[in-house]
VEXLUMKE-196903 format. One record per residue (C-alpha): x, y, z. Coordinates in pm, whole numbers, padded with zeros to 5 digits. Each point is the difference from the previous one (the first is absolute). Last residue first. Layout:
BEGIN
east->X&north->Y&up->Z
...
# end
This chain:
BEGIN
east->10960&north->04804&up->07941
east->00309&north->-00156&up->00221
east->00096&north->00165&up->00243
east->00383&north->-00013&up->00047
east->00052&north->00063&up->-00355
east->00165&north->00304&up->-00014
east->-00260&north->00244&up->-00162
east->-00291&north->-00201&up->00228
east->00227&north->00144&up->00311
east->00079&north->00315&up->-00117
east->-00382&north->00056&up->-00026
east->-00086&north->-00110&up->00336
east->00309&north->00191&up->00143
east->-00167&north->00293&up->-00168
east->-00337&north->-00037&up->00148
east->00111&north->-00004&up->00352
east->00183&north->00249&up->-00038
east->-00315&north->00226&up->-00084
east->-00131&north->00123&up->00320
east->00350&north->00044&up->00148
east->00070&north->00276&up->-00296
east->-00362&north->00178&up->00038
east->00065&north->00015&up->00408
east->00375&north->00105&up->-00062
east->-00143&north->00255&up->-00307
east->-00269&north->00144&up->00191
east->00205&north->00054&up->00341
east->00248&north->00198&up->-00230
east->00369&north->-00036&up->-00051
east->00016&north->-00101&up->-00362
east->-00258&north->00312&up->-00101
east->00244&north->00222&up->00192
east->00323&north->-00175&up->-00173
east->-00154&north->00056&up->-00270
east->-00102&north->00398&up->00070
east->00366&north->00014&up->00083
east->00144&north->-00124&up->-00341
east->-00231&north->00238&up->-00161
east->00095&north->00304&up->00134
east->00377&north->-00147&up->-00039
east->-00060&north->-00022&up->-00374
east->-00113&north->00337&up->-00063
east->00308&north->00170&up->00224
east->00203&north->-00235&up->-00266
east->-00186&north->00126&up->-00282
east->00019&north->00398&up->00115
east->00409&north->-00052&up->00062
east->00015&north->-00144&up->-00291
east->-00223&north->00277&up->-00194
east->00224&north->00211&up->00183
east->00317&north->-00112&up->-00154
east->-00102&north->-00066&up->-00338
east->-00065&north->00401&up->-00034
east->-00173&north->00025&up->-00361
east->-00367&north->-00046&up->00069
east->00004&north->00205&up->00319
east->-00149&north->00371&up->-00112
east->-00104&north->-00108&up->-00325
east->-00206&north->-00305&up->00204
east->-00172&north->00228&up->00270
east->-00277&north->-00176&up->00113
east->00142&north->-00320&up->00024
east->00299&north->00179&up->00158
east->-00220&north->00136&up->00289
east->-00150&north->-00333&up->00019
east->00346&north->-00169&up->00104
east->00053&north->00284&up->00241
east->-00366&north->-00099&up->00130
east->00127&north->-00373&up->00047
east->00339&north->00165&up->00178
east->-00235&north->00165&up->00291
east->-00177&north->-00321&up->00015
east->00310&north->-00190&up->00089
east->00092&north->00255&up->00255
east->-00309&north->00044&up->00179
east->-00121&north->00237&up->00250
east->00237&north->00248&up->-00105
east->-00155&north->00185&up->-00322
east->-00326&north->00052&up->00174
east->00188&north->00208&up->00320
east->00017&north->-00180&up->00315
east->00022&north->00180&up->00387
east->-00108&north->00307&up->-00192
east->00152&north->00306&up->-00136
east->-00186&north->00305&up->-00125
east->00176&north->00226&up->-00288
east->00038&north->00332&up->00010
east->00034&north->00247&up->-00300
east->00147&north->00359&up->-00033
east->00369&north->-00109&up->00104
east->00183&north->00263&up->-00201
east->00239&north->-00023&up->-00350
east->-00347&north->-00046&up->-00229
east->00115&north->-00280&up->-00212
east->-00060&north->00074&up->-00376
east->-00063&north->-00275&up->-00252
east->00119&north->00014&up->-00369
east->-00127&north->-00235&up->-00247
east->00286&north->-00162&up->-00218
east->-00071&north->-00353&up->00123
east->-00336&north->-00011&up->-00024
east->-00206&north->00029&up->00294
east->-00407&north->-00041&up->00041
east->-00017&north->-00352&up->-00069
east->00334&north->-00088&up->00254
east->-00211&north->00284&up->00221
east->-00298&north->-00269&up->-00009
east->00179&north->-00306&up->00138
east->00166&north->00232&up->00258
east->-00321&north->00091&up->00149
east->-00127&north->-00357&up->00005
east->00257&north->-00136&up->00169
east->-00220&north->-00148&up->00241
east->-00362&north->-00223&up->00061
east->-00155&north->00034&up->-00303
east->00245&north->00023&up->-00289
east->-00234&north->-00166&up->-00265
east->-00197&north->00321&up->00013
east->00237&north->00203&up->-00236
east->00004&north->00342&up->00118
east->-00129&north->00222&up->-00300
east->00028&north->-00092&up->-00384
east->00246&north->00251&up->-00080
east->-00079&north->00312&up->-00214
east->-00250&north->00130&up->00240
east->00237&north->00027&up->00287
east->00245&north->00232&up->-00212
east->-00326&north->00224&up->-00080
east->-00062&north->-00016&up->00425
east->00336&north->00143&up->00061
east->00265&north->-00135&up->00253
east->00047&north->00065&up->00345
east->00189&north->-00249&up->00222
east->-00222&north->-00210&up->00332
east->00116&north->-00346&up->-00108
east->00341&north->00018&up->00119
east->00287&north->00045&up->-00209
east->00339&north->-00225&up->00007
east->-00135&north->-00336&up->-00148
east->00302&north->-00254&up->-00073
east->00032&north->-00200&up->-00292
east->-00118&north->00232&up->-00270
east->00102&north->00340&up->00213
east->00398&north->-00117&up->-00038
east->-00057&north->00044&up->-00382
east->-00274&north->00294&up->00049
east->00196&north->00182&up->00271
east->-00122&north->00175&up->00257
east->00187&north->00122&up->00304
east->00039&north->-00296&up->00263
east->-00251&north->00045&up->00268
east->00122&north->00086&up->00339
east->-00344&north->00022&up->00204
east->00034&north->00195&up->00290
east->-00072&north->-00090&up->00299
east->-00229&north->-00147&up->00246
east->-00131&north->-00371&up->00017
east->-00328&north->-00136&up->00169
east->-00166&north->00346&up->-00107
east->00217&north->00239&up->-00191
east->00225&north->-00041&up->-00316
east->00102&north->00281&up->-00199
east->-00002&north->00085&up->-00373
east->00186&north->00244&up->-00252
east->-00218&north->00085&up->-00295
east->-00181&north->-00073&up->-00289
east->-00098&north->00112&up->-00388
east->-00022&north->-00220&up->-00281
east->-00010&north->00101&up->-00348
east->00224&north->00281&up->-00077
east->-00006&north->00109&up->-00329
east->-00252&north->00324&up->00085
east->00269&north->00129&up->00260
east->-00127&north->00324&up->00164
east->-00379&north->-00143&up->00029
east->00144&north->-00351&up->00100
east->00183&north->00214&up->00312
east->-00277&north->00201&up->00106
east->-00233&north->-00278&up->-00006
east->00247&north->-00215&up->00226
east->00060&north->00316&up->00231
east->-00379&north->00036&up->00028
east->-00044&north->-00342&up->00098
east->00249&north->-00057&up->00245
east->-00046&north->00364&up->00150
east->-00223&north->-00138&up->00311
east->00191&north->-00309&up->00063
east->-00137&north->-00355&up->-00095
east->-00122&north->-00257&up->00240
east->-00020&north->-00414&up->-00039
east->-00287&north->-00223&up->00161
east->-00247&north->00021&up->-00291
east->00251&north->-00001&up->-00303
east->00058&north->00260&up->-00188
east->-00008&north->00056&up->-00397
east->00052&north->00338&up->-00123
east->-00132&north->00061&up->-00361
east->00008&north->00352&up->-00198
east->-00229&north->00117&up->-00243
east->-00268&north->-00061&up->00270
east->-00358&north->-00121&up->-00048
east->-00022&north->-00333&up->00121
east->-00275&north->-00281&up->-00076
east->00242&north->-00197&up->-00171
east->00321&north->00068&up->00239
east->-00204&north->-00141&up->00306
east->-00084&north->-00288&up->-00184
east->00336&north->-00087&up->-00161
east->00134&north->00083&up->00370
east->-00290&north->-00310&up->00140
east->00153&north->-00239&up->-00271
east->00331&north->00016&up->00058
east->-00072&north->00036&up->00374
east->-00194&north->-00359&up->00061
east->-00359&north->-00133&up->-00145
east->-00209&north->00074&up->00268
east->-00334&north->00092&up->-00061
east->-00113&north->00374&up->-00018
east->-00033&north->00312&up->00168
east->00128&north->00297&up->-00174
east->00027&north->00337&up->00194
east->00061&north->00336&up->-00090
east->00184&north->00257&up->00241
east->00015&north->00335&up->-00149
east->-00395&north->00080&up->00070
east->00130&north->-00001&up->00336
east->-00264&north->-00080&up->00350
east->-00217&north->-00270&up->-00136
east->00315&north->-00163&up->-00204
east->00203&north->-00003&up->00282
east->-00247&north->-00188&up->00231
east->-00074&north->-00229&up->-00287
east->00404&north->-00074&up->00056
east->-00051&north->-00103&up->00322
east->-00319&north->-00238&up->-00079
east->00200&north->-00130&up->-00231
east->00311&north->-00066&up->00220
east->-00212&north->-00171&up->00251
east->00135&north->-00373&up->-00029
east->-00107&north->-00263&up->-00271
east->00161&north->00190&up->-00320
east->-00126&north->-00102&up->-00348
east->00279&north->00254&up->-00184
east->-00124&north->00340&up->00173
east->00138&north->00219&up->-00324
east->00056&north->00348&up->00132
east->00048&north->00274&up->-00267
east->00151&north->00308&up->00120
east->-00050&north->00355&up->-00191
east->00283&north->00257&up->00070
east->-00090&north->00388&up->-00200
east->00216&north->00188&up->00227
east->00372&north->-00108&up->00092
east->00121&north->00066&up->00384
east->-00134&north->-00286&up->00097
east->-00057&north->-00070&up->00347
east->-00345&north->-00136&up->-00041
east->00156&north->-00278&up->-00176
east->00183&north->-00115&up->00359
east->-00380&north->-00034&up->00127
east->-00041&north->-00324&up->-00282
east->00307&north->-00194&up->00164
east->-00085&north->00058&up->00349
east->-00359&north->-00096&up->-00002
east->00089&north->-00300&up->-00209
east->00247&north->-00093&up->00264
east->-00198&north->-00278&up->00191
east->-00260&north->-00049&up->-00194
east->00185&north->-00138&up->-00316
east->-00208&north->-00321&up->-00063
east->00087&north->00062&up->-00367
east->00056&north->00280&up->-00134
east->00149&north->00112&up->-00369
east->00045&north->00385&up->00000
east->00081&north->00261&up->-00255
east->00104&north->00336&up->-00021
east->-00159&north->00191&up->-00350
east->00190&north->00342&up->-00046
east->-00095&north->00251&up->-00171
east->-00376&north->00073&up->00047
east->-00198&north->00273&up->-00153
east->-00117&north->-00229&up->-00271
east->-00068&north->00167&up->-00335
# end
């Protein structure tokens, strides 16, 4: 049997800059038997020649180097080839306290119906402060996310989903796979201390665009049909978020150099054929 309890795992890409930081944090543990699987997901800068470092110098570091296909896929990965009977995700620019992990394990241990395990949170970086999440609900929980991606949860509740779904590349993909994880009588435990810490930069994923932040909403409910199928309201909400997406990439097609040079190409054409169709040219 494995001699490792806890499994913490970590998506990079292009992370360089606070890779170091993030991966010397697990050091700090005060838990024994940590493993941490590293999934380089097809990054251009140094971060795997960083994290080779690790590996060469901590058997508890293991690194996977492969193409990039986005986080959903690279935390399936990691979680594949781990060990642990517990899972911690984290991402490569975020920190975790020294007791996080053991207080989470102690917790689940004590409480074998709880689920989910997390914990109060604090911004730090471009923004400081704490981070005044609403307390967890499943039927506010649906249309709102209130837990971060870094919670503890058990690697036999992980196998009975089917992972991180890929087709949430570029954000939301944490909360996409707790709505597969959670049902709504599971219990989930906040740990009442700030034990995780969560890096802010001048523009988070989820931020950069508005429209595109509603077209993975929409996809969230896709994937989640007996979640959403029977609240009208949202899927409204989701359709009309669906239709402005669109809207604006016509408008963007209607605006472009291609389509004024393409359009002033053909006019010529179709006052020829409007023309012969009213009889001013005769055929």
């Amino acid at each position: 049997m494995s001699d490792c309890l806890i499994s913490i795992i970590v998506p990079c890409y292009n992370g360089e800059e606070f890779l170091r930081e993030t991966l010397d944090c697990l050091k700090e543990q005060t838990i024994k038997g940590w493993e941490c699987i590293i999934v380089n997901d097809g990054s251009t800068d140094n971060s795997i020649e960083i994290l080779r470092e690790y590996e060469a110098k901590d058997s508890r570091y293991k690194v996977i180097d492969k193409k990039n296909e986005g986080p959903s896929v690279a935390r399936n990965v990691a979680i594949a080839a781990s060990s642990g009977k517990y899972i911690l995700p984290l991402d490569a620019d975020d920190l975790i306290a020294p007791t996080y992990a053991e207080k989470a394990i102690e917790y689940l241990e004590q409480h074998p119906q709880t689920k989910l395990v997390y914990c109060k949170a604090r911004f730090f970086g471009n923004k400081e402060g704490d981070w005044e999440l609403p307390e967890y609900n499943y039927n506010e929980f649906i249309y709102g996310n209130s837990i971060f991606c870094s919670c503890v949860y058990r690697r036999e509740d992980f196998d009975k989903t089917e992972g991180y779904n890929p087709n949430m590349k570029h954000m939301l993909e944490d909360w996409d796979f707790l709505l597969t994880l959670l049902k709504p009588d599971d219990d989930v435990h906040c740990i009442p201390e700030v034990l995780f810490y969560y890096r802010q930069h001048g523009i988070t994923r989820t931020s950069k665009d508005s429209i595109k932040t509603d077209m993975y909403h929409l996809c969230m409910e896709l994937n989640h049909p007996e979640v959403y199928s029977k609240d009208l309201e949202r899927s409204y909400l989701f359709v009309n978020s669906m239709s402005k997406y669109y809207k604006r990439e016509l408008n963007g097609i209607l605006n472009s150099n291609a389509y004024k040079l393409g359009n002033t190409l053909i006019k010529p054409f179709r006052w020829l054929k409007s023309a012969i169709k009213g009889g001013v040219i005769k055929r």
